[in-house]
C-alpha positions in Angstrom: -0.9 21.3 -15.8 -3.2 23.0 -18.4 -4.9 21.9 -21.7 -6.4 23.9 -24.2 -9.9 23.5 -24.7 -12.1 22.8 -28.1 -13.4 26.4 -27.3 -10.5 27.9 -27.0 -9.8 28.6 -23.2 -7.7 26.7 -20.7 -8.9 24.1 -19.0 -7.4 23.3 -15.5 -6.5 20.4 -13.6 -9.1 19.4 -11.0 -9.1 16.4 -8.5 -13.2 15.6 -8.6 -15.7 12.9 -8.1 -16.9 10.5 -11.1 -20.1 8.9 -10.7 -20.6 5.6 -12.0 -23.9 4.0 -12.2 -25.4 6.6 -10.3 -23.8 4.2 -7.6 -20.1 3.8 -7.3 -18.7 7.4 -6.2 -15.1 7.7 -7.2 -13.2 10.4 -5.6 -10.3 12.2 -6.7 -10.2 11.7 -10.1 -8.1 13.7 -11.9 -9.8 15.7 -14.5 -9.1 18.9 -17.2 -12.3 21.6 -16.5 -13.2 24.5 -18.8 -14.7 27.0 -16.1 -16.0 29.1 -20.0 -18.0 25.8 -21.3 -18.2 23.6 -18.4 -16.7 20.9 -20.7 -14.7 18.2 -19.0 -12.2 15.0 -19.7 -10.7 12.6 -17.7 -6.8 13.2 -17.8 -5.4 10.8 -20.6 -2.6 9.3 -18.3 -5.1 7.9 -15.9 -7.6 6.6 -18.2 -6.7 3.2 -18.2 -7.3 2.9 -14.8 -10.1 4.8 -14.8 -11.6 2.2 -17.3 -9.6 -0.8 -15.9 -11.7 -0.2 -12.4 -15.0 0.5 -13.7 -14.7 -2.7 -16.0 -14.1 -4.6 -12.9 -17.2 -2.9 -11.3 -19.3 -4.5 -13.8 -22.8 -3.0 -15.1 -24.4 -3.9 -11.7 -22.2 -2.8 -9.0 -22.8 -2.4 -5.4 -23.0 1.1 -4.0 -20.0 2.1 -2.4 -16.9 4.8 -2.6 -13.6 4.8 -4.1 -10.9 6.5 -3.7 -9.2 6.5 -6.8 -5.9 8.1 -5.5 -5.6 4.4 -4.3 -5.6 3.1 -7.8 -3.8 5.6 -9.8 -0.2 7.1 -8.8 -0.6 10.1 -11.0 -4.3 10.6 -8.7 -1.8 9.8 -5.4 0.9 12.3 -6.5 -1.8 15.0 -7.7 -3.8 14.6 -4.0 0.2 15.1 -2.6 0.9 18.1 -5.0 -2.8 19.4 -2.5 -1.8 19.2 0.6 -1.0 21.6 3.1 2.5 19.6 4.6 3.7 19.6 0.6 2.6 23.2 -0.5 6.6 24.1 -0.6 8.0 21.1 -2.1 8.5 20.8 -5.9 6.7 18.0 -7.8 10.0 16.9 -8.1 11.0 16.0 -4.9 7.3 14.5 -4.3 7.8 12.1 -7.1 11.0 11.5 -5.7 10.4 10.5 -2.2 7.1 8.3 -3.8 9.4 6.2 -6.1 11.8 5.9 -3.1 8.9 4.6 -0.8 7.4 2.6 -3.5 11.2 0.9 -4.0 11.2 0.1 -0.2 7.7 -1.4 -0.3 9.1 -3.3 -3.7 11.9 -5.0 -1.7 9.8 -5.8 1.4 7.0 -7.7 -0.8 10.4 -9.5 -3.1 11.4 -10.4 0.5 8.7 -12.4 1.6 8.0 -13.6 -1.8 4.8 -11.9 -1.9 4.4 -12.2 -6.1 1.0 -10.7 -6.2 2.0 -7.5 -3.9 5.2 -7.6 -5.9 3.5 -7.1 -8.7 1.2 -4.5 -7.7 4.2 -1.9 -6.6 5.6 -2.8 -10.0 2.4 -1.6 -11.6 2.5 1.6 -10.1 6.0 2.4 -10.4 5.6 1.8 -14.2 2.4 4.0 -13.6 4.6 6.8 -12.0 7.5 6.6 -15.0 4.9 6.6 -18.1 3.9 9.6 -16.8 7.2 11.1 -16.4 8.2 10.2 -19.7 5.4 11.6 -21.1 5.9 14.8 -19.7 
């Protein structure tokens, strides 16, 4: 996934760390780099969560770590896409076998009437297909 830059060059697709409050570090962010101007931008699809967990941070937070790969499927799938085990599998099939585990957890949390968990899974499913719509 590449974007081209206001000065012209492509900027690439980087998982790094945003730093909120020069407390809260959030890891794997995913994020489009220009290696010619240094300029960066968070990756449109997972802005909303981006914002949607600093908001809930508030202006005074605690320091601590996030892992924002545990907020944001498109993060999760990106930090997949990484990883030795994967390196041979097509995006395709990663995406696949996600929405297939996600649909299991789905069923298990309708099962024991979990509504909040429920919820949740249906949250990042919908996170998963915006993104492939989009694409």
């Amino acid at each position: 996934m590449q974007k081209h830059c206001k000065c012209g060059q492509s900027m690439n697709l980087r998982l790094r760390t945003v730093i909120y409050q020069n407390k809260v570090d959030i890891e794997n962010v995913p994020i489009y780099s220009c290696e010619t101007c240094t300029r960066s931008e968070v990756v449109p699809h997972v802005k909303p969560e981006l914002t949607g967990l600093i908001g809930k941070l508030g202006s005074k937070p605690d320091k601590q770590q996030i892992m924002f790969h545990e907020v944001s499927e498109v993060a999760y799938l990106l930090l997949k896409v990484t990883e030795r085990e994967h390196m041979n599998d097509s995006m395709e099939k990663i995406v696949e076998e996600r929405i297939n585990e996600l649909l299991d957890v789905l069923l298990l949390a309708q099962s024991l009437g979990d509504v909040p968990w429920t919820e949740e899974i249906r949250k990042r499913l919908a996170q998963i297909t915006q993104h492939t719509m989009s694409t």
